[in-house]
Each structure stands twice: as C-alpha cells, then as structure tokens.
Biopython code that builds the backbone (N, CA, C, O; Angstrom):
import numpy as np
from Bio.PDB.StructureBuilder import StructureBuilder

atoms = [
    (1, "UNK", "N", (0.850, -1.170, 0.000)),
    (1, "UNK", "CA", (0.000, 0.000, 0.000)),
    (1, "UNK", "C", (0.902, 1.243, 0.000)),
    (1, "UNK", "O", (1.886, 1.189, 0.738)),
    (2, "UNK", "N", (0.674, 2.529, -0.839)),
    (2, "UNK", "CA", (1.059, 3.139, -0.840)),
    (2, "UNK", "C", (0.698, 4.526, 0.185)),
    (2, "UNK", "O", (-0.350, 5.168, 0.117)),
    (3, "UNK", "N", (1.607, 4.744, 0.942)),
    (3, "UNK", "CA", (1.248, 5.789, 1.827)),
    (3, "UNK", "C", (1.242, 7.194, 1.121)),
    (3, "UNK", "O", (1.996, 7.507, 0.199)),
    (4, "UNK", "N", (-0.114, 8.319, 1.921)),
    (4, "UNK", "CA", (0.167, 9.232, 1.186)),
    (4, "UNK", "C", (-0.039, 10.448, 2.534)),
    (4, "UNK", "O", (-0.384, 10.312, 3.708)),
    (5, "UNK", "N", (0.278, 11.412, 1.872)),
    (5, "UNK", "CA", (0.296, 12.891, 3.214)),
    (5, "UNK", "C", (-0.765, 12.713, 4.008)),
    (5, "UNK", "O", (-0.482, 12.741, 5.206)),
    (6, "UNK", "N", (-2.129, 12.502, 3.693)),
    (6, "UNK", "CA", (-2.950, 12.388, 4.530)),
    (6, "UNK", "C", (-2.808, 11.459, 5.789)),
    (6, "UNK", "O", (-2.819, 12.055, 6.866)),
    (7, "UNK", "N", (-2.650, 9.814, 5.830)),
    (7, "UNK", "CA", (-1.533, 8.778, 6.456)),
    (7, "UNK", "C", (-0.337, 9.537, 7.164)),
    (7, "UNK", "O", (-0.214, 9.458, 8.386)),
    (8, "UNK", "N", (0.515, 10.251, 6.413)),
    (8, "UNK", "CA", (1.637, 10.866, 7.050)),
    (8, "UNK", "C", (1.023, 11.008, 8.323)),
    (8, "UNK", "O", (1.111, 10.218, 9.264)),
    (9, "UNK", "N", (0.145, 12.502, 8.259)),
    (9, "UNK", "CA", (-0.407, 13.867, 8.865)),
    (9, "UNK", "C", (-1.362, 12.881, 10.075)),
    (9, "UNK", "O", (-1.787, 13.345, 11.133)),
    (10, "UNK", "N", (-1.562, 11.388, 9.587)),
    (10, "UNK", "CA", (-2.783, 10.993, 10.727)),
    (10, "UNK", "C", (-1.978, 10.370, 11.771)),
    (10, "UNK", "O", (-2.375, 10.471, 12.932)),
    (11, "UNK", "N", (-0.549, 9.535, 11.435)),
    (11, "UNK", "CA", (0.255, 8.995, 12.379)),
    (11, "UNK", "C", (0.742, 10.011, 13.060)),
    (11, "UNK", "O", (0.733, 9.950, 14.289)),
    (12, "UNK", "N", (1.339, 11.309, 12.293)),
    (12, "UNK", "CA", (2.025, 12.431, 13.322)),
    (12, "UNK", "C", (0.847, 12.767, 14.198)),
    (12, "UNK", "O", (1.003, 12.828, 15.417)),
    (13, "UNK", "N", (-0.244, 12.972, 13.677)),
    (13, "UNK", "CA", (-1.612, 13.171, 15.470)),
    (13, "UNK", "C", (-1.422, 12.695, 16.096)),
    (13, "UNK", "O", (-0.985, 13.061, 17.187)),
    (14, "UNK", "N", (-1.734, 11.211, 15.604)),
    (14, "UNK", "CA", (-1.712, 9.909, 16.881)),
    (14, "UNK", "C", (-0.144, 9.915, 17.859)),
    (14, "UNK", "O", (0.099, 9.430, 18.964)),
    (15, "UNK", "N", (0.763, 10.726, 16.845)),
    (15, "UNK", "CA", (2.069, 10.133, 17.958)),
    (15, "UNK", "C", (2.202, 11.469, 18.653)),
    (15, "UNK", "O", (2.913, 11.389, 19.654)),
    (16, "UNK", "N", (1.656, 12.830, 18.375)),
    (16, "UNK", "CA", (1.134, 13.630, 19.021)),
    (16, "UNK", "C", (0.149, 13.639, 20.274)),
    (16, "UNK", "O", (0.106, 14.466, 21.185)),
    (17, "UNK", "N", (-0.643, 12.481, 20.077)),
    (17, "UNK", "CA", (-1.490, 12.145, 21.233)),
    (17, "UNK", "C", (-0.675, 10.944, 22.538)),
    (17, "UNK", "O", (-0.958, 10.576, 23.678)),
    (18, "UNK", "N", (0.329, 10.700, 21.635)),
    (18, "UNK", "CA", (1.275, 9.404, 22.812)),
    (18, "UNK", "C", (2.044, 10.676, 23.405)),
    (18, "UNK", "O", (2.331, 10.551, 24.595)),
    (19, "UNK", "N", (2.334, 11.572, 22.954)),
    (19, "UNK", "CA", (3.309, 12.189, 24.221)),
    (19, "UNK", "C", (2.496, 13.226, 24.557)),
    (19, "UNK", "O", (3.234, 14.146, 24.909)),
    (20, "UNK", "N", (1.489, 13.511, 24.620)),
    (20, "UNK", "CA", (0.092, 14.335, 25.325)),
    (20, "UNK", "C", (-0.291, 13.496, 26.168)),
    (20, "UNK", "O", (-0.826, 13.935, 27.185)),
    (21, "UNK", "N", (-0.136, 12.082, 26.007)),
    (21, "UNK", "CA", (-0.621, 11.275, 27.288)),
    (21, "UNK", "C", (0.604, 10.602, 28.363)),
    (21, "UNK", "O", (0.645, 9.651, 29.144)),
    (22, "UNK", "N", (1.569, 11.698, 27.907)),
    (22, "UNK", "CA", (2.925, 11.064, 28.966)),
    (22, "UNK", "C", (3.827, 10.034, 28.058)),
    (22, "UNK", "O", (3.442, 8.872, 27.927)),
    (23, "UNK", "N", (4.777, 10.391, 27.568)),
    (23, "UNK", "CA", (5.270, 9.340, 26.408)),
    (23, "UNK", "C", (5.988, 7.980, 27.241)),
    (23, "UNK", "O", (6.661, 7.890, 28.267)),
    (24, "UNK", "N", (5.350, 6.760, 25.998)),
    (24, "UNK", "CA", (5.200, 5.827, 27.050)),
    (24, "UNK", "C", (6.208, 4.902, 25.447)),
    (24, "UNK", "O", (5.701, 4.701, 24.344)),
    (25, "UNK", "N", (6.932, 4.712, 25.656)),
    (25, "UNK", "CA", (8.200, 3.752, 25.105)),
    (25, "UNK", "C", (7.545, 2.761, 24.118)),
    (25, "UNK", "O", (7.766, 2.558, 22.924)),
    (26, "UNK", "N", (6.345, 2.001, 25.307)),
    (26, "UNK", "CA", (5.869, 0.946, 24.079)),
    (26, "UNK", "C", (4.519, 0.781, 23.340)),
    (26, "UNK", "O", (4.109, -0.248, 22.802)),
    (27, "UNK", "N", (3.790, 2.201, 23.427)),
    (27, "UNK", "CA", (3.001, 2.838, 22.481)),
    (27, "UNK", "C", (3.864, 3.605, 21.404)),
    (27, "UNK", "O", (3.388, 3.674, 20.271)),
    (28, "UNK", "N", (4.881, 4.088, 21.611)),
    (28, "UNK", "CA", (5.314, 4.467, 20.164)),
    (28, "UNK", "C", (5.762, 3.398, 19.575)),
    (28, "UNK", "O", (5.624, 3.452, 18.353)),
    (29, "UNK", "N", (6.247, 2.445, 19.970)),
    (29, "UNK", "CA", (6.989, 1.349, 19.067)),
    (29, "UNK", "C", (5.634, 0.440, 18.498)),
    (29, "UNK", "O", (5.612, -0.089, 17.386)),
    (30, "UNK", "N", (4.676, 0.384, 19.353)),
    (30, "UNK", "CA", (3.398, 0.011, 18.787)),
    (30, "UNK", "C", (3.036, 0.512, 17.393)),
    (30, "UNK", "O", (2.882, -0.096, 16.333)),
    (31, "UNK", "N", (2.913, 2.279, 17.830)),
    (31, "UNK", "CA", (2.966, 3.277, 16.244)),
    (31, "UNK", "C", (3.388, 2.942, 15.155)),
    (31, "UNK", "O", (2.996, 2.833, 13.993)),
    (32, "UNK", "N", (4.494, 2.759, 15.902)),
    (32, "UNK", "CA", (5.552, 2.641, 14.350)),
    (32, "UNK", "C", (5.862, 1.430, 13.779)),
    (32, "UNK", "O", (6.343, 1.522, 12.650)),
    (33, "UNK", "N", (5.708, 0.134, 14.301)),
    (33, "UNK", "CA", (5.158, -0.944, 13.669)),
    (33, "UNK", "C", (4.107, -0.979, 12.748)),
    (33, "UNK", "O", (4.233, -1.303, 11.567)),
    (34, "UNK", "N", (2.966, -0.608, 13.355)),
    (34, "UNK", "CA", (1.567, -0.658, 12.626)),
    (34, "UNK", "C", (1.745, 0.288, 11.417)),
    (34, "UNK", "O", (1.341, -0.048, 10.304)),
    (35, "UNK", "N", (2.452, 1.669, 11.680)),
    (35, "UNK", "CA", (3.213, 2.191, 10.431)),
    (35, "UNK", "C", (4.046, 1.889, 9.360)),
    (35, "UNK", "O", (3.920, 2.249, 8.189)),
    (36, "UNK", "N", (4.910, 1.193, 9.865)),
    (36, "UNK", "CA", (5.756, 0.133, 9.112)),
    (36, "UNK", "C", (4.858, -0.818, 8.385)),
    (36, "UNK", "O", (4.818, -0.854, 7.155)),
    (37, "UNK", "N", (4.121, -1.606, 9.178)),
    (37, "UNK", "CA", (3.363, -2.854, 8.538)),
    (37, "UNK", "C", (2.636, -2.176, 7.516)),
    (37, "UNK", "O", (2.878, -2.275, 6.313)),
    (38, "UNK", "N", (1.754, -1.498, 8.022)),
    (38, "UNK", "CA", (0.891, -1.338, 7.159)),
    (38, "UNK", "C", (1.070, -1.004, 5.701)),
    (38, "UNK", "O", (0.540, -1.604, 4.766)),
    (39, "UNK", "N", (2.001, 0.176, 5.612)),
    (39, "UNK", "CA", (2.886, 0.535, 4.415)),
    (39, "UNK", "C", (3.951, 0.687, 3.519)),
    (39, "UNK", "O", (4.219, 1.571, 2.706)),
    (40, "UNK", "N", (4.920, -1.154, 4.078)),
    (40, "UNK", "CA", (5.761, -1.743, 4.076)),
    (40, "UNK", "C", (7.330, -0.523, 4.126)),
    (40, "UNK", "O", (8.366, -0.538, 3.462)),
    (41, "UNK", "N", (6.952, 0.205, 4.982)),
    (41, "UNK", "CA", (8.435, 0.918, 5.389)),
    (41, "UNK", "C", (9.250, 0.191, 6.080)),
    (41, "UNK", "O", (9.035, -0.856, 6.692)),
    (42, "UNK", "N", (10.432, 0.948, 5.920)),
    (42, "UNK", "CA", (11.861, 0.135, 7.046)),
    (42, "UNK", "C", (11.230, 0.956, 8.118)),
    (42, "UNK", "O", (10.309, 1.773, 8.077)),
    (43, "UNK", "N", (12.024, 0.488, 9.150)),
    (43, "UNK", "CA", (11.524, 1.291, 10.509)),
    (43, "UNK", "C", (12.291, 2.273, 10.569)),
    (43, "UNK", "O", (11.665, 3.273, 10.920)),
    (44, "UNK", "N", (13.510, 2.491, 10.366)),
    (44, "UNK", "CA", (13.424, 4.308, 9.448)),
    (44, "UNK", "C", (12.732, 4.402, 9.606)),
    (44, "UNK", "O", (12.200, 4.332, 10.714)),
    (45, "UNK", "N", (12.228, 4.644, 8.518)),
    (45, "UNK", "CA", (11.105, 5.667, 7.661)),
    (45, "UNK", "C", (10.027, 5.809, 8.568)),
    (45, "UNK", "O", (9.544, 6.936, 8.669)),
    (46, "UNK", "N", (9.559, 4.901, 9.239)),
    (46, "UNK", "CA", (8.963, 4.942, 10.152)),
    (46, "UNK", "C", (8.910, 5.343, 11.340)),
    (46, "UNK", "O", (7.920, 5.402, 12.069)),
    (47, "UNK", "N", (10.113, 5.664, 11.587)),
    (47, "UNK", "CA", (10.480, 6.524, 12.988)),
    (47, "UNK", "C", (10.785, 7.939, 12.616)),
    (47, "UNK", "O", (10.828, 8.804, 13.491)),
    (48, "UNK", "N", (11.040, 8.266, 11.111)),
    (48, "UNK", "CA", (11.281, 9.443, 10.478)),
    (48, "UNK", "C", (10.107, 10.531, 10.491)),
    (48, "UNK", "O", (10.135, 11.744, 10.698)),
    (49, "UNK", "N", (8.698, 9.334, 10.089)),
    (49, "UNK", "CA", (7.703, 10.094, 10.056)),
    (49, "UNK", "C", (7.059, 10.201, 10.983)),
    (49, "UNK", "O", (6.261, 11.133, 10.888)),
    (50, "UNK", "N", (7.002, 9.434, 12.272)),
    (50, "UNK", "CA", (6.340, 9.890, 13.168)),
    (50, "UNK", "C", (6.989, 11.095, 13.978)),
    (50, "UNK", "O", (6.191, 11.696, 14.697)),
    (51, "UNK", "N", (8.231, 11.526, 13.983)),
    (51, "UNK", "CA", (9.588, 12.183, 14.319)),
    (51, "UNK", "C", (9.300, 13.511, 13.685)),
    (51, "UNK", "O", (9.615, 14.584, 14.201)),
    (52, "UNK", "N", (8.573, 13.354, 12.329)),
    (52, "UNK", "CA", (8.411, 14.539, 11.455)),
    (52, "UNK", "C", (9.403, 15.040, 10.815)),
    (52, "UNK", "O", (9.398, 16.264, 10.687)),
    (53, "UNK", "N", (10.215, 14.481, 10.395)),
    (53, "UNK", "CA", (11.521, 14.469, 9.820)),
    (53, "UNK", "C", (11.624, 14.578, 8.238)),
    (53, "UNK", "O", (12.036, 13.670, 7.517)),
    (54, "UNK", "N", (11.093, 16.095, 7.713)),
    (54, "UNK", "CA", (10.723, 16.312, 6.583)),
    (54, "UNK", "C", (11.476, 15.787, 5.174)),
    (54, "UNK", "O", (11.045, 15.094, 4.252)),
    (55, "UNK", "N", (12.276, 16.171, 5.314)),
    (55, "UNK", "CA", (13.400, 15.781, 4.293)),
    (55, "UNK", "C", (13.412, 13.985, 4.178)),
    (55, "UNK", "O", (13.579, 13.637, 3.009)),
    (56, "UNK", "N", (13.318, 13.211, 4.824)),
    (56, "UNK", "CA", (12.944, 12.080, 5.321)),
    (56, "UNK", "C", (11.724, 11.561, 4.789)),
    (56, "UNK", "O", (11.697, 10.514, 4.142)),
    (57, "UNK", "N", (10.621, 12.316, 5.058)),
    (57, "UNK", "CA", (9.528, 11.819, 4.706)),
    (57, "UNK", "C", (9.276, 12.290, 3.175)),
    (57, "UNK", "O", (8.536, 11.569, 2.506)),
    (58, "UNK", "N", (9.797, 13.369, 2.608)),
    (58, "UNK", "CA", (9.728, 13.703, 1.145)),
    (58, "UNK", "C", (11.039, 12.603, 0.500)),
    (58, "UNK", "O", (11.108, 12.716, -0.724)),
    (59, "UNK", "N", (11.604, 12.044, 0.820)),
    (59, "UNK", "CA", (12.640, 10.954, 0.333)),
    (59, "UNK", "C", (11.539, 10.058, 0.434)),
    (59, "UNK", "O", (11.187, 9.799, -0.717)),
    (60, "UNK", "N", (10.847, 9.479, 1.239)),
    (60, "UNK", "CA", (10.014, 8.235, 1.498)),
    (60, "UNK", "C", (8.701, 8.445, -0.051)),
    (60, "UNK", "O", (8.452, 7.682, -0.985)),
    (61, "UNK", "N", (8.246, 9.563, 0.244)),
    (61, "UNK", "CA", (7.341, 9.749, -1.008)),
    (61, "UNK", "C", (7.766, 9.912, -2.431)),
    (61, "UNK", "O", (6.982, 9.667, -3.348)),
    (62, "UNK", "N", (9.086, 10.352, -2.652)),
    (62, "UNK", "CA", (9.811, 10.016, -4.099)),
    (62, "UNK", "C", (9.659, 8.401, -4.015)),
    (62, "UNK", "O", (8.778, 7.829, -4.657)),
    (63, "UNK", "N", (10.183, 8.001, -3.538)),
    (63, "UNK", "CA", (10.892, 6.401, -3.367)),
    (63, "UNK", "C", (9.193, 5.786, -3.851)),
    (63, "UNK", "O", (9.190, 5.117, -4.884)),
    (64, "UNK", "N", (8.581, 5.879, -3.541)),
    (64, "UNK", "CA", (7.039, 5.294, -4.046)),
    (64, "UNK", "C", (6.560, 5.594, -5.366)),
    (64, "UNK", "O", (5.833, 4.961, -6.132)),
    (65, "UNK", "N", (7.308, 7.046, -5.480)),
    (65, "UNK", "CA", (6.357, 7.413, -6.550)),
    (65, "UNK", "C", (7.171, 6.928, -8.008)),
    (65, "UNK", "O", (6.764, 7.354, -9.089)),
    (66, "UNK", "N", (8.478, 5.902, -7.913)),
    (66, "UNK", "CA", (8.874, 5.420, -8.572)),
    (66, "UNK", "C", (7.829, 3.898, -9.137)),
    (66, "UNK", "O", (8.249, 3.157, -10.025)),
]
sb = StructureBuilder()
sb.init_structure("model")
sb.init_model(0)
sb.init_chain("A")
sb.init_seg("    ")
for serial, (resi, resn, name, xyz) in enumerate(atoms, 1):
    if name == "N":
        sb.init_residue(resn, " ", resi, " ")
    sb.init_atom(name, np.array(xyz, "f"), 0.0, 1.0, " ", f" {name:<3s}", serial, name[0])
structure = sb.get_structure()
C-alpha cells in the first residue's frame, strides 16, 4: 500500500497524542510498527515520520512514486 500525506499527517496526530498522554516507550513502538506494517516501510522511515523528519519523509514519497 502506498502511503500518502494524509496517512503521514494521521500517524504524526496519533504520535502527538502518545506524548500528550505522557510518552510511554511501548506505544510508540506500537505506532511505528503498525506504520511500518501497514505501508511496508523500514523502521526508518517509520520513525522518520512519526519524528516529522521532513526531508525524510519527502525521500520516502519520491521512493514510491517510482
């Protein structure tokens, strides 16, 4: 599946809402699995985008749009 900005913009909420609720180690790694899985990223990329790591995440969206 191909991830797109909208996906981006919904994991950065949700990992916005893990450290609004006290950041807890194994809810983000939860995140970023289900991120990973879902849209076959390395976990990079996956820790890039929940991180918000622009340059990162515009590398991740070239790389697809091949």
């Amino acid at each position: 599946m191909t991830i797109k900005i909208s996906d981006i913009r919904e994991y950065q909420l949700k990992m916005e809402t893990v450290k609004a609720n006290g950041f807890r180690a194994n809810e983000y790694k939860t995140l970023g699995r289900e991120l990973r899985d879902k849209f076959s990223l390395t976990d990079r990329e996956a820790i890039d985008i929940l991180n918000g790591k622009d340059e990162a995440i515009l590398k991740i969206l070239e790389k697809q749009e091949e």
